[in-house]
C-alpha positions in Angstrom: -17.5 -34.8 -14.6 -18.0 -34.8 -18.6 -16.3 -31.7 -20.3 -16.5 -30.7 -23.9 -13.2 -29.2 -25.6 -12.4 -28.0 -29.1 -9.6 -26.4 -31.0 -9.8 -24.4 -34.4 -6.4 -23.5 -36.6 -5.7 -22.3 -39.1 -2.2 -21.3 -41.0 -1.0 -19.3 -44.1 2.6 -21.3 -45.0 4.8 -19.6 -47.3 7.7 -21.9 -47.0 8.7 -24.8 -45.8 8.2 -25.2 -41.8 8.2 -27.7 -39.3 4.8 -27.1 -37.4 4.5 -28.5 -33.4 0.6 -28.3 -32.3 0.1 -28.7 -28.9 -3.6 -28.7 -28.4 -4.8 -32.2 -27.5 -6.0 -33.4 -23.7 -2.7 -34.4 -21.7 -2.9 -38.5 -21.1 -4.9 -38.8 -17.7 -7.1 -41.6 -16.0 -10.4 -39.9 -17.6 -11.9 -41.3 -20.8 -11.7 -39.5 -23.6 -13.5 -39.5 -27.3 -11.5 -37.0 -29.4 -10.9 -36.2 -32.8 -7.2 -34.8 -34.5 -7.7 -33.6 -38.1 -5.1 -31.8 -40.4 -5.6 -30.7 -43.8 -3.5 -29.0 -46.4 -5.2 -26.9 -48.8 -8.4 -29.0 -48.1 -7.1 -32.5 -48.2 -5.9 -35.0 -45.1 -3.0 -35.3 -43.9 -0.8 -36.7 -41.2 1.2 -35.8 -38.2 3.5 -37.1 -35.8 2.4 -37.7 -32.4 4.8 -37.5 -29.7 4.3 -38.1 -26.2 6.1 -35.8 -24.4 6.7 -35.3 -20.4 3.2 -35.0 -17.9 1.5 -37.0 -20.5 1.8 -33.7 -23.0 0.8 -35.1 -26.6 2.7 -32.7 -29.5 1.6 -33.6 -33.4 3.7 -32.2 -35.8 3.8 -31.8 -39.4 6.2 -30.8 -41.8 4.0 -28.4 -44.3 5.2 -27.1 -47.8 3.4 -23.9 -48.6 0.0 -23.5 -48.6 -3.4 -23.4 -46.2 -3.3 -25.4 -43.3 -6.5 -26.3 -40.8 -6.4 -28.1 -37.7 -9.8 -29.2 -35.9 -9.5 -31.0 -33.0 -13.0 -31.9 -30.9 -12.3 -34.3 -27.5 -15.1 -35.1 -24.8 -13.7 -36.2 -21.5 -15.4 -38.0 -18.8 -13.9 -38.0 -15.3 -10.6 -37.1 -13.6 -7.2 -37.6 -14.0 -5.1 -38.3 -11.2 -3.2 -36.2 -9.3 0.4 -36.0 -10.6 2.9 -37.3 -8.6 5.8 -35.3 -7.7 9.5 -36.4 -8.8 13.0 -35.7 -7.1 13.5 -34.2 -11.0 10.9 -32.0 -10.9 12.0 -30.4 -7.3 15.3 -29.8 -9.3 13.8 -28.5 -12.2 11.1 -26.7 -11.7 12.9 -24.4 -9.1 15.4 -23.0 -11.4 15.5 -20.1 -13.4 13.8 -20.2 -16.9 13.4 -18.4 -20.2 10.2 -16.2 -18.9 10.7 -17.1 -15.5 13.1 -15.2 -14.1 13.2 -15.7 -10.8 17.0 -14.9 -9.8 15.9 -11.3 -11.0 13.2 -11.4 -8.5 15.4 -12.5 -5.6 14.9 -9.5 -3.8 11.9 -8.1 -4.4 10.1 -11.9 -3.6 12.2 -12.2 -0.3 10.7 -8.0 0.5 6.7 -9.1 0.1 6.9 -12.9 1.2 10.3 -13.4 2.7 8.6 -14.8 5.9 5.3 -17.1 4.2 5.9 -20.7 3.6 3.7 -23.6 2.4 0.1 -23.0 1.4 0.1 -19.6 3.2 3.1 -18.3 0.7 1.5 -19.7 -2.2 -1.8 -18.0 -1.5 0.1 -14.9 -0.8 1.7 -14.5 -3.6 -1.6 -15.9 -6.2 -3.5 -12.4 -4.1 -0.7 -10.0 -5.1 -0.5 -10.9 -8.8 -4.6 -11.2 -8.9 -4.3 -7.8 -7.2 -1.7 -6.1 -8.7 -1.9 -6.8 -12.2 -4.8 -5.4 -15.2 -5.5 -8.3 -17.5 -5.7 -6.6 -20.5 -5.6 -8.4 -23.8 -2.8 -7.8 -26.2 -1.0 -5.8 -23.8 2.3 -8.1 -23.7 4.5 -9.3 -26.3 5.1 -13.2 -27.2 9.0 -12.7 -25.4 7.7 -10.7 -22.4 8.7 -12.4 -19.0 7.7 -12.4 -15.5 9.8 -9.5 -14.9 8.2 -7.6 -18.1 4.8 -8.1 -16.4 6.5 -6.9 -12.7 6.9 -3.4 -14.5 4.3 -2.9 -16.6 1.5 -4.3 -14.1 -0.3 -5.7 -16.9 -1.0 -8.4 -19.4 -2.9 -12.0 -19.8 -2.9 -15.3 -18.7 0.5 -16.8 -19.2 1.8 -13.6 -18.0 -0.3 -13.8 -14.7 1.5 -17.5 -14.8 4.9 -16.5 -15.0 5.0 -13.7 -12.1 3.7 -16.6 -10.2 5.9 -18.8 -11.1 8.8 -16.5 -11.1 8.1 -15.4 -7.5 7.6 -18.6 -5.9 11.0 -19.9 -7.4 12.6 -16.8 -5.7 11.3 -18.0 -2.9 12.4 -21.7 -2.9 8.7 -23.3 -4.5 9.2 -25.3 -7.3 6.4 -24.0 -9.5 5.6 -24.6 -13.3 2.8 -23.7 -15.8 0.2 -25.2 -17.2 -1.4 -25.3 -20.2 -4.9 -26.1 -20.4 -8.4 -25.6 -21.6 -11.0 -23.7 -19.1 -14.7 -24.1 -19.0 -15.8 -20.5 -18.0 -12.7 -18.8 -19.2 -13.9 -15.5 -20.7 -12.5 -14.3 -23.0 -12.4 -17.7 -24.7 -8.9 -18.8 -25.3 -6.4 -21.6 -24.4 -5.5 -21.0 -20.4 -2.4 -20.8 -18.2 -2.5 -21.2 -14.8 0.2 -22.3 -12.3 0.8 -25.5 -10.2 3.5 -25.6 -7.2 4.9 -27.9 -4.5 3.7 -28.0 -0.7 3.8 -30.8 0.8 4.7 -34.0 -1.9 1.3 -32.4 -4.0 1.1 -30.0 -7.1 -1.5 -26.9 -6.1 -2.9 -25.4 -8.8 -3.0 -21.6 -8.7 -4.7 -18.8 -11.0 -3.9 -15.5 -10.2 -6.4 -14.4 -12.9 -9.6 -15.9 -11.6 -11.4 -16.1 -14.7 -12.4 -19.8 -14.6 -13.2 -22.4 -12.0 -9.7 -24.7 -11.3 -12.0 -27.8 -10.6 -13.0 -27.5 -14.0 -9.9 -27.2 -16.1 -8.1 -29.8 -18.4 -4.4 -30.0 -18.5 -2.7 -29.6 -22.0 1.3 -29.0 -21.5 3.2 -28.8 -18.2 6.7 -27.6 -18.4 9.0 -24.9 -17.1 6.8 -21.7 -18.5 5.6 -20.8 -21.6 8.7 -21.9 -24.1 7.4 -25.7 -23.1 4.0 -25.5 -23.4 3.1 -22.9 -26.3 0.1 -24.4 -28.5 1.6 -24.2 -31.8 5.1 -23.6 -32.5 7.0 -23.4 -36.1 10.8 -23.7 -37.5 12.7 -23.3 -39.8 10.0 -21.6 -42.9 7.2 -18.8 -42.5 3.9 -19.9 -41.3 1.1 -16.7 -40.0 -2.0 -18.1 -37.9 -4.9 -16.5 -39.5 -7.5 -18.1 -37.2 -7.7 -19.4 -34.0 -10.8 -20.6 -31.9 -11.3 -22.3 -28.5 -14.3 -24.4 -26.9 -14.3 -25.5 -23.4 -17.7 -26.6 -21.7 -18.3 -28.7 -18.5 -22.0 -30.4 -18.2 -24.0 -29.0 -15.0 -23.3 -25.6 -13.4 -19.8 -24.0 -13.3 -18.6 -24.8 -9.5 -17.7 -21.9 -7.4 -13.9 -21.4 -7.0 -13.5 -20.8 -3.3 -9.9 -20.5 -3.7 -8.3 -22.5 -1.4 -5.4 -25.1 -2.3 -6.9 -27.8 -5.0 -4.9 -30.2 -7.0 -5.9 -30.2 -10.7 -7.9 -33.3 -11.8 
């Protein structure tokens, strides 16, 4: 499988901040041909790669005022992996998190699902968020949770991800979110879908539907949202004043049957 991905930024600084992009491919078994450039005010410069945890790559750049623009273009061919599954990650990734707030949702999980487990409760669950939830673009705010989403019954991809996530941890699945690019995703945009444990193996779930799983190429994994945003600034003022995001796959778009899949 060849997939093409891009990434388009671009930044109004007015004071000093530390800038964390989050946008290139996670470290897999593919091959990949990419490209990271930064400029300030039209000229190159450098940032700081760190490799963070599930092969997460963060570059970031400490920017005095000005006009910043990141391009970042990758072609991958193949599949990663499937990621294995740590005694750390069965710890962490069933505990309570910032927009994951799954001791909230104790009850109300134990109500709809109390009796599902494995692949049957995670399918469950993916079916009543798909189903009970509008995705409607710019309905949610940047610190709305899982249990924002609950009440409202609306929002967009990440919010999708952290009802998911925030259910299954009430109901004793470690879960987490991804972050990744989606070939089909319409609108356009960076993705969030969910992966959770059944069985010593990471399902990938996406309560939204809007993209073929087989398809998609992890960014981030982490708890939710606070671990995996694209760009994230401290300490100064920075605005994003442009963002645009390109993910192709060669060939057809596979059908998404929507049964368990791992993401490769």
């Amino acid at each position: 499988m060849r997939r093409t991905v891009s990434a388009r930024l671009s930044l109004d600084v007015a004071a000093d901040a530390d800038l964390l992009f989050c946008v290139a491919v996670a470290t897999g078994s593919y091959d990949v041909d990419e490209q990271f450039v930064l400029t300030q005010d039209g000229r190159p410069v450098t940032a700081e790669p760190a490799l963070m945890r599930h092969g997460a790559r963060v570059h970031r750049y400490r920017a005095p005022a000005g006009r910043v623009d990141l391009r970042y273009d990758a072609t991958i061919s193949g599949r990663a992996t499937p990621r294995s599954v740590s005694p750390a990650d069965l710890v962490e990734y069933l505990r309570p998190s910032r927009y994951a707030e799954s001791d909230k949702l104790l009850a109300f999980a134990t109500d709809l699902f109390g009796g599902l487990k494995g692949a049957d409760c995670l399918q469950a669950v993916e079916a009543w968020v798909h189903s009970r939830i509008a995705y409607v673009s710019g309905s949610s705010d940047h610190t709305d949770g899982a249990v924002d989403t609950l009440l409202t019954r609306c929002g967009v991809c990440r919010d999708y991800a952290h009802l998911v996530v925030g259910l299954l941890r009430a109901l004793a699945v470690p879960a987490r979110l991804v972050a990744c690019y989606a070939p089909g995703l319409s609108p356009m945009d960076f993705h969030a879908l969910v992966e959770a444990h059944v069985d010593g193996q990471w399902l990938v779930l996406d309560a939204t539907r809007l993209a073929p799983r087989s398809t998609m190429l992890r960014i981030a994994t982490g708890r939710d949202a606070a671990d995996t945003a694209f760009l994230s600034s401290y300490g100064g003022s920075a605005t994003l004043v442009e963002l645009e995001v390109t993910a192709t796959s060669d060939g057809d778009l596979p059908r998404d049957d929507g049964s368990p899949m791992v993401l490769g």
